[in-house]
C-alpha positions as CSV (number, residue, x, y, z in Angstrom):
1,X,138.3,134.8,77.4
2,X,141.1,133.6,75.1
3,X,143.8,131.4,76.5
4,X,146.6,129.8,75.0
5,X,148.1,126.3,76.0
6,X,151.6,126.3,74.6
7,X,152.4,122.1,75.2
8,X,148.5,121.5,74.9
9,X,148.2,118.3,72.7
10,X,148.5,115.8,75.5
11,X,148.6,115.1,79.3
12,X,148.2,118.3,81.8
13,X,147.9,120.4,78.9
14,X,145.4,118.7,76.7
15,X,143.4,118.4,79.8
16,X,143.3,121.8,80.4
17,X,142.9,122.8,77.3
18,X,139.0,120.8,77.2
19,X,137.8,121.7,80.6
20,X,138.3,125.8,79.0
21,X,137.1,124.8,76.1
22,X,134.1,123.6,78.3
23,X,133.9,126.6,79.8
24,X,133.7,128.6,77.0
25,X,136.8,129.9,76.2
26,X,138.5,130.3,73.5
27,X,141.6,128.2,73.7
28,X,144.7,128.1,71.5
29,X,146.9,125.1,71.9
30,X,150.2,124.3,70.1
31,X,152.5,121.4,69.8
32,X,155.2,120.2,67.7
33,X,153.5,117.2,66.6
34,X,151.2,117.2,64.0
35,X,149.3,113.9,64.4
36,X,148.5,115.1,67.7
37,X,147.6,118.8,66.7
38,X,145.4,117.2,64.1
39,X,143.5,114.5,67.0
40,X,142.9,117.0,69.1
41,X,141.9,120.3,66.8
42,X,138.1,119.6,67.0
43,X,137.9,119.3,71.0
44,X,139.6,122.7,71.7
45,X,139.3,126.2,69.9
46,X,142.6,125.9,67.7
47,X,145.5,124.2,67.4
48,X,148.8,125.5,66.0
49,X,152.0,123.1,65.1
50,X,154.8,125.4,67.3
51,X,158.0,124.2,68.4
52,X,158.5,126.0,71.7
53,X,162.6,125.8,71.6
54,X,162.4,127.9,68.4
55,X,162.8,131.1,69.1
56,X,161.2,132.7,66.0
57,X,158.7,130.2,65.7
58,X,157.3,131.5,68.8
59,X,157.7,134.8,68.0
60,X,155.7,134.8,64.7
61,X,152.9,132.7,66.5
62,X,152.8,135.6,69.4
63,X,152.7,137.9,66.6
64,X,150.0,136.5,65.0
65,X,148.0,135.9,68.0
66,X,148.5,139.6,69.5
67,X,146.4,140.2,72.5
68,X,145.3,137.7,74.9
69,X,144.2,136.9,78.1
70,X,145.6,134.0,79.5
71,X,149.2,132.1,78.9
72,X,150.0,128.4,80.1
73,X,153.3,126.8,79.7
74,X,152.8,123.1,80.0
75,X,155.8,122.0,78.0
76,X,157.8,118.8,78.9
77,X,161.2,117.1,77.4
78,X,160.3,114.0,79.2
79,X,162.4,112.1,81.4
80,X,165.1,113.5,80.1
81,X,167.9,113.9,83.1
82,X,166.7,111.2,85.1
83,X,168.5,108.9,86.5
84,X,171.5,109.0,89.5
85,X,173.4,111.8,88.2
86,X,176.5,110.0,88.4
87,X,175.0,108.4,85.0
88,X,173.3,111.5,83.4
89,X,175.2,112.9,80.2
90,X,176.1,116.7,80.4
91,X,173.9,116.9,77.4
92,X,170.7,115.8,78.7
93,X,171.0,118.0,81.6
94,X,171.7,120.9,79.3
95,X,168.5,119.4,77.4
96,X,166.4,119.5,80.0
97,X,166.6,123.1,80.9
98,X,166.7,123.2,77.0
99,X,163.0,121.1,76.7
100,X,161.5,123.1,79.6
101,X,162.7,126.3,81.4
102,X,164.2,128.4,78.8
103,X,161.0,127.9,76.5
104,X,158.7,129.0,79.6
105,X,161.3,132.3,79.8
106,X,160.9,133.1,76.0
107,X,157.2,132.5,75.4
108,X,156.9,135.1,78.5
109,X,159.0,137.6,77.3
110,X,157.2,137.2,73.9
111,X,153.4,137.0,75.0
112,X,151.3,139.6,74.6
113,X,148.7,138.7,77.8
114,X,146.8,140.6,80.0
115,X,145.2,138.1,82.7
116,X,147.6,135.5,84.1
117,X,150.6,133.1,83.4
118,X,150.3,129.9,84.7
119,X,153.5,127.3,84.5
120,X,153.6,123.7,85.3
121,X,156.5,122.7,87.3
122,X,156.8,119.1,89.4
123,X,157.0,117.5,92.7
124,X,160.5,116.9,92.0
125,X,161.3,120.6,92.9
126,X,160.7,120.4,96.6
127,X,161.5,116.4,96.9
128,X,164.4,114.3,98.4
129,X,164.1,111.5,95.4
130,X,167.4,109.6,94.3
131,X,167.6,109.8,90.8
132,X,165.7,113.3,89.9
133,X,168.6,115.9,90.3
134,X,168.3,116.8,87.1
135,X,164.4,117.5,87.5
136,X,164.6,118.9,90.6
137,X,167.0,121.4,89.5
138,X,165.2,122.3,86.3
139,X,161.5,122.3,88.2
140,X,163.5,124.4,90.7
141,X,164.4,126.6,88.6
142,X,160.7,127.1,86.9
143,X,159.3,127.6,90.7
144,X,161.7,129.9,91.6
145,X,160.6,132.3,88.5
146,X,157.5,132.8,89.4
147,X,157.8,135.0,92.4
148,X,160.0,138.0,90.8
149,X,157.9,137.6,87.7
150,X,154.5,138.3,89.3
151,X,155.9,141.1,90.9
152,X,157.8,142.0,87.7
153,X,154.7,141.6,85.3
154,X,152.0,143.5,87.7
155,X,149.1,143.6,87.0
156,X,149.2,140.1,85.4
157,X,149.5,137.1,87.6
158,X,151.9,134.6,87.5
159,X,151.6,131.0,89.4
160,X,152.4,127.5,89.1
161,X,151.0,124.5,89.3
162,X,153.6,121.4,90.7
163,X,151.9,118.4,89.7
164,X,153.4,114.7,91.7
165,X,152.3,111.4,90.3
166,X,149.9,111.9,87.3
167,X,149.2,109.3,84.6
168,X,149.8,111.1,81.8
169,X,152.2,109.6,78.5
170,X,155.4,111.6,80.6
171,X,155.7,107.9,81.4
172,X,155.6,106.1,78.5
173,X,159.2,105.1,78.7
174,X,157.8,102.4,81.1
175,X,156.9,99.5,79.9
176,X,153.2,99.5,80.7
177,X,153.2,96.8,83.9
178,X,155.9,98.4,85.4
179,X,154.5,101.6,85.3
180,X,151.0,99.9,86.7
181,X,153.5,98.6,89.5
182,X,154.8,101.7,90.1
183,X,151.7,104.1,90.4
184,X,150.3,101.3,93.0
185,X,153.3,101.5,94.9
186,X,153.2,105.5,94.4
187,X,149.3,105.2,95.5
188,X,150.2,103.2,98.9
189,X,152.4,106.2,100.5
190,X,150.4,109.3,99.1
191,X,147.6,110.1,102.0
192,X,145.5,110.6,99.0
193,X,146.0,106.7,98.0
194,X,146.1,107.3,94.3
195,X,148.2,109.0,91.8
196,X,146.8,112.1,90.0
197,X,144.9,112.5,86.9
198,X,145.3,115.1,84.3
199,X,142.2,116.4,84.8
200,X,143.4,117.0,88.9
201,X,145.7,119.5,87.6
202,X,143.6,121.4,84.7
203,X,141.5,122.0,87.9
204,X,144.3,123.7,89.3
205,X,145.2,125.6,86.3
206,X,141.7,126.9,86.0
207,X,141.3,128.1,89.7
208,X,144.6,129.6,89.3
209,X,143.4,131.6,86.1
210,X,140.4,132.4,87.7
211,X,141.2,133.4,90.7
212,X,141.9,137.1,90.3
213,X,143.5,137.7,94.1
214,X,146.3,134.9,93.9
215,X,149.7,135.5,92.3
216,X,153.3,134.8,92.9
217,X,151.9,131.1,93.9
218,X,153.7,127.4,93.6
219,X,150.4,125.1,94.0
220,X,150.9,121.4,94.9
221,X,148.6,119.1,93.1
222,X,150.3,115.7,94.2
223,X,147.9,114.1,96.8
224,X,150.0,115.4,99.5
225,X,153.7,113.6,98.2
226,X,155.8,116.7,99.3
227,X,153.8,116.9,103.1
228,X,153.9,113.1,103.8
């Protein structure tokens, strides 16, 4: 089984990347930073330095890849857009559909793969929360793709995992006690009393890629944040 991570070098997709690796599969990551491609290209199959907003970056790297089994788009532009909107710049908005959704669209029209396509989106897209319009709208958008592309790209599924809370360097803008404060508080109202680990979602990403009966799926991994 070959999968490639695109977004793999850290957080959610690092995390996924091991447990297939684990598995046995053969698992091509990229990333645009090469002191992370380099930590990481012993624990996983490959790692390739790509820069997923650049268009024929990514299509020379699906060209030299060719035929595959199994895509998934874990890429992030951080916490770029948050905030009330009232205070977010036109041009961070713009950047986060930039950093996010319009990659996941290329790399799909560009990937040659066969089994599945599996995209992380967020909480965000079915919360209420002040301050994450911008998220909400781009995570929105990435949920709403997934339905009209598995019926689109039949025989291959296409899901998504929407991750809440997870501890993964996304938060790093945080200075590190405030961010502790904040994943207790976070913890308190989730009815699974923590916030997530990266490894909670690659276990979602690997059901979803081997479960050969489920497409056109959004699946919550955030301890029950968007029910409670």
């Amino acid at each position: 089984m070959r999968v490639v991570i695109m977004g793999g070098t850290s957080g959610i997709g690092l995390a996924a990347a091991e447990l297939l690796a684990a598995d046995g599969a053969e698992v091509i990551v990229t990333g645009r930073d090469a002191e992370r491609l380099a930590a990481v290209k012993d624990r996983v199959g490959s790692a390739e330095q790509v820069d997923g907003t650049d268009e024929s970056a990514v299509t020379g790297f699906f060209e030299r890849v060719g035929v595959f089994d199994h895509l998934v788009l874990a890429f992030s532009p951080g916490a770029l857009g948050l905030g009330p909107l009232a205070d977010v710049s036109l041009a961070d908005i713009k950047g986060a559909f930039d950093g996010k959704l319009f990659p996941y669209l290329f790399a799909v029209q560009k990937a040659q793969v066969t089994g599945s396509v599996t995209v992380v989106s967020a909480a965000t897209a079915r919360a209420a929360v002040p301050g994450t319009v911008t998220l909400a709208a781009v995570n929105g958008a990435v949920e709403r793709i997934v339905p009209p592309l598995a019926v689109e790209l039949a025989p291959v599924r296409v899901n998504a995992v929407a991750p809440g809370a997870i501890d993964t360097p996304w938060w790093s803008f945080l200075p590190e006690e405030t961010r502790e404060a904040q994943f207790a508080a976070a913890a308190e109202g989730l009815p699974a009393k923590r916030v997530g680990a990266p490894e909670d979602v690659a276990e979602a990403i690997r059901y979803l890629i081997g479960s050969t009966y489920v497409t056109g799926t959004i699946l919550p991994v955030d301890g029950g944040f968007t029910v409670s």
